[in-house]
C-alpha positions in Angstrom: 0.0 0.0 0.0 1.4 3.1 -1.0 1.6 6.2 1.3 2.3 9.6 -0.1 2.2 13.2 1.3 2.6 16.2 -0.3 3.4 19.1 1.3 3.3 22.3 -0.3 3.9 26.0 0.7 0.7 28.4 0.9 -3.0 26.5 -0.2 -4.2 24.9 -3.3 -7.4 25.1 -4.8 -9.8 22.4 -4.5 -8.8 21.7 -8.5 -4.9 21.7 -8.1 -5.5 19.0 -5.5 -7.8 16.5 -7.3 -5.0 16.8 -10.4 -2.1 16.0 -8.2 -3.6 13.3 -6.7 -4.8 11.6 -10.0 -1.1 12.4 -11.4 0.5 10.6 -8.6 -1.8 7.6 -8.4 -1.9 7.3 -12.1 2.4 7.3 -11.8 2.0 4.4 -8.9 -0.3 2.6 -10.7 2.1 2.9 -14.3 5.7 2.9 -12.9 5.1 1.0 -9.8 2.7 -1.6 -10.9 0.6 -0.5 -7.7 -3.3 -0.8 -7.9 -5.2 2.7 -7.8 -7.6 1.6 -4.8 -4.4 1.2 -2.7 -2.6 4.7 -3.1 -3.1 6.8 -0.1 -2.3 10.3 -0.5 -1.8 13.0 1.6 -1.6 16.9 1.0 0.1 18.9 4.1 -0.9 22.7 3.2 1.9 24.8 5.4 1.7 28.6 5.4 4.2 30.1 4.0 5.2 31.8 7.1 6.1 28.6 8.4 8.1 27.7 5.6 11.9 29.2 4.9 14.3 28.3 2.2 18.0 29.9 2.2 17.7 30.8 5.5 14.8 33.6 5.0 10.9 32.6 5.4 9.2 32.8 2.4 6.6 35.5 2.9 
């Protein structure tokens, strides 16, 4: 059973999600050989005042 989270900086729209999560389970199912009802997929939404790269916070 695959497990996958996806975290991302700032929020997605209800859209962006579903596509992401069909991409990703479609490449479990293709590369993997994993069956679609078994992908589990997470999406972590973190603000991006919680969230630095190169030492500086990103908003």
């Amino acid at each position: 059973m695959p497990y996958i989270n996806v975290r991302v900086a700032g929020k997605l729209n209800r859209e962006q999600k579903e596509k992401i999560v069909d991409q990703l389970t479609t490449t479990m199912e293709t590369v993997a050989k994993k069956p679609r009802e078994a992908t589990y997929i997470t999406i972590d939404e973190v603000p991006r005042e919680n969230w630095a790269k190169s030492g500086k916070l990103l908003e």
